[in-house]
C-alpha positions as CSV (number, residue, x, y, z in Angstrom):
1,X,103.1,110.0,126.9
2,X,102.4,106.5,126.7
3,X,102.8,103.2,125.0
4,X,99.9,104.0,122.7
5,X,100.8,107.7,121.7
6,X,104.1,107.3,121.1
7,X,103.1,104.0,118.7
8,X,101.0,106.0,116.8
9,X,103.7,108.6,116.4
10,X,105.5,105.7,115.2
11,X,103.0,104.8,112.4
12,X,102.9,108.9,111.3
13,X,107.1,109.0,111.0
14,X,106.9,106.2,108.8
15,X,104.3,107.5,106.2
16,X,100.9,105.7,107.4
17,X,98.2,108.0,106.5
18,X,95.1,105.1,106.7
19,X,94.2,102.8,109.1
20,X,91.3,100.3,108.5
21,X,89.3,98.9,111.9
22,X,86.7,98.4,114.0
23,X,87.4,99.9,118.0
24,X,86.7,97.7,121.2
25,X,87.5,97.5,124.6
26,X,90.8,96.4,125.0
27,X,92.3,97.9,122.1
28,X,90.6,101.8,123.5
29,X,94.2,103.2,124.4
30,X,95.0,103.3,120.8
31,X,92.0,104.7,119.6
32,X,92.1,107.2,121.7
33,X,95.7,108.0,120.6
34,X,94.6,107.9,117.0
35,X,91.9,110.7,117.5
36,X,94.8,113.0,118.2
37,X,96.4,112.1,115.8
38,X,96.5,113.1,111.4
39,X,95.9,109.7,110.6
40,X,93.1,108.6,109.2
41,X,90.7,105.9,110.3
42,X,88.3,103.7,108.1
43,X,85.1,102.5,109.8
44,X,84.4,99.4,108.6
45,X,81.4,96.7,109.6
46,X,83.2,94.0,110.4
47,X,86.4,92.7,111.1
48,X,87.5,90.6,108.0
49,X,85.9,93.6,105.8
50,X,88.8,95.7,107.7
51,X,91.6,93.4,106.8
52,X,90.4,93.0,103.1
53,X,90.4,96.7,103.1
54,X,94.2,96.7,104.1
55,X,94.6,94.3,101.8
56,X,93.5,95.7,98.9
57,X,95.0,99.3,99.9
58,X,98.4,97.7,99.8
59,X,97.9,96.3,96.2
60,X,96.5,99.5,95.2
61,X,98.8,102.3,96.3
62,X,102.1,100.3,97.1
63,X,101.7,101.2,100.9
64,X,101.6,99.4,104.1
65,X,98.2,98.5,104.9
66,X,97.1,98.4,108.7
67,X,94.3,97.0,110.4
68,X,93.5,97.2,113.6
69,X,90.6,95.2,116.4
70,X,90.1,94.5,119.5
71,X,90.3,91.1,121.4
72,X,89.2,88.1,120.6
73,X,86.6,87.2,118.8
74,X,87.0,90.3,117.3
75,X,90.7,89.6,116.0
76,X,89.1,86.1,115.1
77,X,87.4,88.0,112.2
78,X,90.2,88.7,110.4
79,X,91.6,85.2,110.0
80,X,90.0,84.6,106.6
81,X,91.6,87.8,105.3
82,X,95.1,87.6,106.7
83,X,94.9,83.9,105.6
84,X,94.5,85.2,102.3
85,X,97.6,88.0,102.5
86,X,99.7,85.2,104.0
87,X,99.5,83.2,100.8
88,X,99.6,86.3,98.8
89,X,103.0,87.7,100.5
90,X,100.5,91.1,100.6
91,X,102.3,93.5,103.8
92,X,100.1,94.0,106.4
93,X,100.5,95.4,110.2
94,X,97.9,94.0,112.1
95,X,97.5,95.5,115.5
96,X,95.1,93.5,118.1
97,X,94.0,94.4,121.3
98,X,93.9,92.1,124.5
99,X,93.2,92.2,128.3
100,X,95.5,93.3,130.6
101,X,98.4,90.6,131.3
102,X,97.6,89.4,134.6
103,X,94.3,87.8,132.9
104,X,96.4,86.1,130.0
105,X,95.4,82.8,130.1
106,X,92.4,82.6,132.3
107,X,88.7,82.2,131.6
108,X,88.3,85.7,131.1
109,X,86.0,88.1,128.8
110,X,87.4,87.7,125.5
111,X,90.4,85.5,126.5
112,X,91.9,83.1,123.8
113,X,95.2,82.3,122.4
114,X,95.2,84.8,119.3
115,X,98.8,85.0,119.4
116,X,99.0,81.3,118.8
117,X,96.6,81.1,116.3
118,X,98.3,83.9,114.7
119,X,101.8,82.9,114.3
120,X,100.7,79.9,111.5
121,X,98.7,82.9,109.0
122,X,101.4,85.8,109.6
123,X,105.0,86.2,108.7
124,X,105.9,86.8,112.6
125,X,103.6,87.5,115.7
126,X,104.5,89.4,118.3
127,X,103.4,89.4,121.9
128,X,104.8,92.4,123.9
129,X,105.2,91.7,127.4
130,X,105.8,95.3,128.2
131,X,105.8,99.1,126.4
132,X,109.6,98.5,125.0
133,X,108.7,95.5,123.5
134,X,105.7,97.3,122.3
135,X,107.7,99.7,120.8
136,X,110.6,97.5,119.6
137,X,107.8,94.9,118.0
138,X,105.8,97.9,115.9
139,X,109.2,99.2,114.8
140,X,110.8,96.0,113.6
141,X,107.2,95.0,112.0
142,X,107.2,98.4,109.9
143,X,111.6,97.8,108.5
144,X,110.3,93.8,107.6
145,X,107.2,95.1,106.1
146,X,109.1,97.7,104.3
147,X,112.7,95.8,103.1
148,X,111.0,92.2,103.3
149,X,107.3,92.5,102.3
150,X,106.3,88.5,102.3
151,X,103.0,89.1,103.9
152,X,101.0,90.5,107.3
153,X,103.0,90.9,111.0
154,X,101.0,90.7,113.5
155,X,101.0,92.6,117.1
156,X,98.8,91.4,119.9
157,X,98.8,94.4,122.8
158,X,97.3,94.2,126.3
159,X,95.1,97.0,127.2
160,X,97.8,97.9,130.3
161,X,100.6,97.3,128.5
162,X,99.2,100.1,125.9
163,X,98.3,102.6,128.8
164,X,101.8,102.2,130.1
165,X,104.0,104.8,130.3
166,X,107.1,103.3,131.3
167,X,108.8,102.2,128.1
168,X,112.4,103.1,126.3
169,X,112.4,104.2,123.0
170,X,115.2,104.1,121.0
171,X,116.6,102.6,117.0
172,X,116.8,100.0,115.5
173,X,120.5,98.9,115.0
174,X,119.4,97.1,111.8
175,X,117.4,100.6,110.5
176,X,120.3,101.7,108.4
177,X,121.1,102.3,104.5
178,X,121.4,99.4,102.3
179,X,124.9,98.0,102.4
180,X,126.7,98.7,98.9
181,X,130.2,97.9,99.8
182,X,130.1,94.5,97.8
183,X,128.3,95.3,94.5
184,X,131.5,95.6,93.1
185,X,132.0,91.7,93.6
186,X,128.7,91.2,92.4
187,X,129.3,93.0,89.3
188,X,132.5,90.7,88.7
189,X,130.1,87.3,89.2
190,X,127.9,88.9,86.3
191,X,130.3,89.4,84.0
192,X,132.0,86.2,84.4
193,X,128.8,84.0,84.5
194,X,128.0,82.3,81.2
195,X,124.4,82.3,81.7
196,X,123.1,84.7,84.6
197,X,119.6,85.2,85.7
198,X,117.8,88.0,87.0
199,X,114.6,87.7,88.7
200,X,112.1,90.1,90.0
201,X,109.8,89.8,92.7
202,X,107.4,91.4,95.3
203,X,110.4,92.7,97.2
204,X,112.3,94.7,94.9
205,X,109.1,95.3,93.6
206,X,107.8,97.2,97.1
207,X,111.2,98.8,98.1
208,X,111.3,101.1,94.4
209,X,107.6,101.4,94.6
210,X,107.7,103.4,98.1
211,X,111.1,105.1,97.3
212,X,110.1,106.6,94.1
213,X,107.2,109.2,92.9
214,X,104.8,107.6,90.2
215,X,106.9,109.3,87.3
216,X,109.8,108.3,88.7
217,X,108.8,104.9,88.8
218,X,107.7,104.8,85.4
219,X,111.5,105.8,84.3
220,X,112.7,103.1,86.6
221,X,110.8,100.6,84.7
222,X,111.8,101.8,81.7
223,X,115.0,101.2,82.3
224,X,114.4,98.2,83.4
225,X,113.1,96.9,79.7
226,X,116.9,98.0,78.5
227,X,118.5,95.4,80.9
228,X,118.2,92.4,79.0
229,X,120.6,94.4,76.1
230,X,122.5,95.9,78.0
231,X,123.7,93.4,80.6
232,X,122.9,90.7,77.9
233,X,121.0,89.0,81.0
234,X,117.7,87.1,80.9
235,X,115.2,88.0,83.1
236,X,112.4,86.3,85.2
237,X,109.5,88.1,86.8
238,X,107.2,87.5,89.7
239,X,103.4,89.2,88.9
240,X,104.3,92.7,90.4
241,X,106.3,92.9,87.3
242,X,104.6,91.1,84.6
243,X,104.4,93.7,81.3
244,X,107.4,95.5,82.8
245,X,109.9,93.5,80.5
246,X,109.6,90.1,78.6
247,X,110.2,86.9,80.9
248,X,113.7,85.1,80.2
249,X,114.5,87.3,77.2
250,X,117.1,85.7,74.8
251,X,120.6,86.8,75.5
252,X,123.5,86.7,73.7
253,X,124.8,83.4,76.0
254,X,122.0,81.5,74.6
């Protein structure tokens, strides 16, 4: 197994079912490891039609979206797009291809900074130097993406370092339940505030939305138009939410 088969194990344990892309050379390890693979990948024409796609995928279904190209200028194409997520706090995994690394750096086929152009229209971008990094990057992109959706992470990935197969694999120490052990405390600086505030945004948003079925989240929201009466609490929302209760309800504090 190598870097590229085990990544797109990866991106099946953790629920991806689409992928949006156009293939190329450096990126051809993963490809090849997606063809084995269950997951299923959308042709498009161009590259900044791919990332639109993920785009829109996420604001449709509530998933991760992924896109995937090769090298420069191919990555190039989907600046426009990711721009646009970026701004948008919309969670995408965009996974890049690039030649191998001895050629970093040097006038070379399809050689330009991508990483550095990426970093200032993603949340984080990573630049694996080798297949545990690889690994470690695509697994900490997925838990942010997931807990922390404030827009796309991008990976770039040399061609060698993808057909590696000397990499460790192991878990994240971070990748654990929610921590509950203080929401007793939190309950006590409710109670005692004399006007609290709840607001609602993308995150809490995206973590119910891929926790719960459609029906449950329906009840969830529900419940969530009784919170103003019964924690006499006003409440602001972000537009994930709008319609799902009334913005800075009157409490009885007021």
């Amino acid at each position: 197994m190598n870097v590229s088969d085990r990544m797109v194990e990866i991106l099946a344990e953790e629920g991806i079912e689409h992928v949006f892309g156009i293939p190329g050379e450096q990126i051809m390890p993963l490809y090849k490891s997606l063809s084995e693979s269950q997951i299923t990948h959308i042709l498009t024409r161009h590259e900044q039609a791919a990332a639109h796609a993920a785009d829109a995928y996420v604001r449709s279904s509530g998933k991760i979206g992924v896109c995937i190209t090769t090298a420069a200028p191919g990555a190039y194409n989907t600046a426009m797009a990711l721009a646009t997520a970026f701004k948008d706090n919309v969670p995408i995994l965009v996974l890049t291809g690039d030649n191998d690394l001895e050629y970093r750096g040097k006038d070379r086929f399809q050689s330009l900074p991508v990483f550095d152009t990426f970093k200032h229209i993603t949340r984080a971008s990573y630049n694996p130097l080798n297949g545990t990094e690889a690994i470690y990057a695509l697994k900490a992109a997925i838990y942010e993406l997931k807990t922390m959706p404030k827009g796309p992470i991008h990976i770039n990935l040399s061609k060698d370092v993808l057909s590696s197969e000397d990499f460790q694999d192991f878990d994240l120490c971070y990748l654990c339940e929610d921590d509950m052990s203080q929401i007793g405390d939190a309950q006590k600086l409710i109670d005692s505030s004399e006007k609290p505030l709840q607001h609602q945004g993308e995150n809490m948003h995206s973590k119910i939305q891929t926790a719960l079925s459609p029906w449950e989240l329906r009840a969830v929201k529900g419940h969530f138009r009784k919170f103003p009466t019964i924690l006499y609490m006003s409440i602001s929302t972000r537009m994930f939410w709008l319609g799902t209760v009334k913005s800075m309800v009157r409490s009885k504090t007021f």
